[in-house]
C-alpha positions in Angstrom: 0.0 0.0 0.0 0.8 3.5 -0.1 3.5 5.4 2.5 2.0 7.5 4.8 5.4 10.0 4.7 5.8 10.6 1.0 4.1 11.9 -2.0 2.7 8.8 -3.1 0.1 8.3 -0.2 -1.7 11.1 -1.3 -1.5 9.4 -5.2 0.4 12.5 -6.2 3.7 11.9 -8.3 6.6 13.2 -7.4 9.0 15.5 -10.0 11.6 12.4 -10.2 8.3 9.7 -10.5 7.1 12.0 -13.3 10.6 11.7 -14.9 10.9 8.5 -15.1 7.1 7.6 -15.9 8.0 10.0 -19.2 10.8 7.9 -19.9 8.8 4.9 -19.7 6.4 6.3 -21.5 8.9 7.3 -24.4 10.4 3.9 -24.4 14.0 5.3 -23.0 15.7 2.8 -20.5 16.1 4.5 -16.9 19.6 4.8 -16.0 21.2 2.3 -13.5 24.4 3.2 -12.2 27.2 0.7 -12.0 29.1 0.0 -9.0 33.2 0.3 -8.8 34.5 -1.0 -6.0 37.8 0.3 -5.5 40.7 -2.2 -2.9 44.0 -1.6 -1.8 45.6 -4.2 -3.8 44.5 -7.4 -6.8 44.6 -9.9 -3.6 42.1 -8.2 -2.0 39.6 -7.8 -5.1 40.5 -11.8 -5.2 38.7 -12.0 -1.4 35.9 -10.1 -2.6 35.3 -12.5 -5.9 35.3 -15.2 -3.9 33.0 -13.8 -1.2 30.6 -12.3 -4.3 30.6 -16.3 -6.0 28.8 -17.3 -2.2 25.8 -14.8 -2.4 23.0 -14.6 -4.3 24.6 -12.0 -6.4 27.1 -14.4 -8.2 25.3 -14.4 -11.7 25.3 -10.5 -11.9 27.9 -8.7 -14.9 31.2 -8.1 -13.5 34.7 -7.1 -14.8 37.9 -6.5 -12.9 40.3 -3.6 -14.1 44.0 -4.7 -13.9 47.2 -4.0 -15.3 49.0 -5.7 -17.9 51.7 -6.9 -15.6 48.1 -9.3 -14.2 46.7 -10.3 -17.6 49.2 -9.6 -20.6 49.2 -13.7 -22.1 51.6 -12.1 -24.6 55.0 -14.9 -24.3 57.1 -12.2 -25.1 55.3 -9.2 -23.4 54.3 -10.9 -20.2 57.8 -12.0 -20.0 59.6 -8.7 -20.4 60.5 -6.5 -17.5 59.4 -3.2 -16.5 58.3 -2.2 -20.6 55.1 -4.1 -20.9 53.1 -1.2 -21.5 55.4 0.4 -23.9 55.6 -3.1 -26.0 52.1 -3.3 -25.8 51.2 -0.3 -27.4 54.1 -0.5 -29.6 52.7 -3.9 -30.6 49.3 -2.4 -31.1 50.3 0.4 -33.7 52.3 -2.5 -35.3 55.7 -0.4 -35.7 57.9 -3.3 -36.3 55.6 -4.6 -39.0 54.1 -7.2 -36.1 50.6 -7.1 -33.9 49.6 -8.2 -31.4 46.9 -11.5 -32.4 45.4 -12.1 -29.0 44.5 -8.6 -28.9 42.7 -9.1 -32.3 40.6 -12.5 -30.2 39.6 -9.8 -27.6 35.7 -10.4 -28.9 36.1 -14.2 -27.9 36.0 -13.5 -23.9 33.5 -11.4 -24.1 31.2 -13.1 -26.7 32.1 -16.4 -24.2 30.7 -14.5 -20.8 27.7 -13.4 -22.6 26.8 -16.9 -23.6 27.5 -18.0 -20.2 24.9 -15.1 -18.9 22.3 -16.3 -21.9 22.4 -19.5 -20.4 22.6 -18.4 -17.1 25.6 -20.6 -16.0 27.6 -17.2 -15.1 29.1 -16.9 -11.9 31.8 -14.0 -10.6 35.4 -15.1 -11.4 39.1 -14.0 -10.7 41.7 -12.3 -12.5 43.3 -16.1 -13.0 39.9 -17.0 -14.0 39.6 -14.6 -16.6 43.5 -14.9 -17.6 43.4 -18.7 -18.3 40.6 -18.6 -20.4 42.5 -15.8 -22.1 45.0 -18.5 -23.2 42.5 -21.0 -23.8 40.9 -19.0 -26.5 43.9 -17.1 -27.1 42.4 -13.8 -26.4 44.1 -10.7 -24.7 42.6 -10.5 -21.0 43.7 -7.1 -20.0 41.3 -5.6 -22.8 39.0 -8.1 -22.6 38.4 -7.0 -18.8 38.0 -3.3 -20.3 35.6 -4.7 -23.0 33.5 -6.4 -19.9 33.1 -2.7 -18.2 30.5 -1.9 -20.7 27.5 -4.5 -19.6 29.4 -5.0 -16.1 27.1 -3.9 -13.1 29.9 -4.4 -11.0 33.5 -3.2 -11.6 36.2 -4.2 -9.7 39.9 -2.2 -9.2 42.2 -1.1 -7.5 41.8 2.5 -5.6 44.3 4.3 -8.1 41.9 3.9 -11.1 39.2 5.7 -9.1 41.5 8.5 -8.0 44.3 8.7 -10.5 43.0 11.2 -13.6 45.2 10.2 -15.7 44.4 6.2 -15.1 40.8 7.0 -15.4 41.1 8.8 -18.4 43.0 6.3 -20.3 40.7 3.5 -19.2 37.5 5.5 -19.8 36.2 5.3 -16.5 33.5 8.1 -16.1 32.4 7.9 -12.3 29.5 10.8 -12.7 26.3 9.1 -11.1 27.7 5.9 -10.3 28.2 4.3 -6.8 31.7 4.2 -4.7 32.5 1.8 -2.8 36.1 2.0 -1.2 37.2 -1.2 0.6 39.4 0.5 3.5 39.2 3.8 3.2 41.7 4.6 5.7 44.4 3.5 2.9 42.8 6.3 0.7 44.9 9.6 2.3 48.4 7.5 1.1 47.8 6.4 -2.6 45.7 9.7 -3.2 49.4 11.1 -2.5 50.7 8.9 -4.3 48.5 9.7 -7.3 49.8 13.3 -7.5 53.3 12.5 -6.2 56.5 12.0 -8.9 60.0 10.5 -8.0 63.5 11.3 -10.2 67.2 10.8 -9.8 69.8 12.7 -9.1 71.2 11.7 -12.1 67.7 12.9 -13.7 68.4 16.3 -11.9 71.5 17.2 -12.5 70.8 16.5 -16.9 68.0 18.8 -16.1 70.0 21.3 -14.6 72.6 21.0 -17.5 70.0 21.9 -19.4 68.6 24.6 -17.7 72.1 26.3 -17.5 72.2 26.0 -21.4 68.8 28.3 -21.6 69.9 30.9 -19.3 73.8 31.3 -20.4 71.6 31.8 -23.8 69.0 34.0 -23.3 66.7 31.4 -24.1 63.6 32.4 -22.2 65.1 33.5 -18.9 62.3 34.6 -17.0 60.8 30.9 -17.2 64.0 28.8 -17.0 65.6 30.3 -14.0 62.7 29.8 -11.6 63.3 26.0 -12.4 67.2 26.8 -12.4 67.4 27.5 -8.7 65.1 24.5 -7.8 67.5 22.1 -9.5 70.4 23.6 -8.0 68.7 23.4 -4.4 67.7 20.0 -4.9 70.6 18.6 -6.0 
């Protein structure tokens, strides 16, 4: 029956009820926000996937955000140090005349998840989960996850995609309307620092200041160069 608090008990509509009863009306789909759920670290979000495959909740769309150094099944990218990224992309834009072809088998995860969901035999999974079926079908995970974010209700990641501009920019993560949910929030006050912070070498300093020396002893813009100049020097 009808509240006795709100609008509704008196059979009136609210402005929000008359919103969305246009919508309906017009045929539009209401929005429903997704949910990010940002942790601390990947073992954590493996805690919470296993929790999420217990409850009742296990068949609804997920994805998990990672970085390459999780999912990349590329032999010779996954095994490479510290440069994944950059092989990736280079790989990508095919600037040594090669590409990447799991990248190209991206639509098999996802074509694979939604026939799991059509058949209703989904159920929430891991980043191993989602990697060794990567290699099964020989599709790239890490976009595959990205792919996924689309239909996902739920989108799992680490805090520093929710925070870091840059990292939500690049992964197209709009936040606007959506829910937040941040797993230990006490961790937040360290990697929002770290989000915003930058670390160089001396070594990167004192080229720096080499430089900067160059600009000044040449006129070269010396109002904006030895500002920067005497920060260097300090520094170092």
């Amino acid at each position: 029956g009808p509240c006795t608090e709100c609008s509704c008990s008196s059979g009136k509509e609210t402005d929000k009820d008359a919103s969305n009863t246009k919508k309906k009306e017009n045929g539009d789909r209401s929005f429903i926000p997704k949910i990010f759920f940002g942790t601390r670290t990947h073992k954590q979000i493996s805690q919470i996937t296993r929790e999420l495959k217990r409850t009742a909740y296990s068949s609804v769309p997920m994805t998990i955000l990672s970085s390459r150094d999780y999912t990349c099944i590329h032999p010779v990218v996954s095994s490479s140090g510290s440069n994944r990224n950059e092989m990736c992309v280079e790989l990508l834009e095919g600037k040594h005349g090669k590409s990447c072809l799991y990248y190209h088998g991206v639509h098999k995860l996802s074509e694979h998840h939604a026939l799991q969901s059509a058949h209703r035999m989904y159920q929430a999974w891991d980043i191993e989960d989602l990697v060794s079926l990567g290699k099964k079908l020989r599709a790239c995970a890490y976009f595959a996850a990205r792919e996924l974010m689309v239909g996902a209700d739920i989108v799992f990641c680490p805090y520093n995609y929710l925070l870091d501009p840059q990292i939500r920019e690049s992964m197209e993560i709009n936040l606007k309307g959506q829910v937040v949910i941040l797993d230990e929030a006490h961790n937040i006050e360290d990697c929002a620092r770290e989000s915003v912070s930058y670390g160089v070498t001396e070594s990167q300093l004192r080229a720096a200041r080499e430089e900067l020396d160059f600009m000044v002893n040449n006129n070269i813009r010396q109002k904006d160069h030895k500002p920067l100049q005497a920060v260097c020097c300090s520094l170092t």
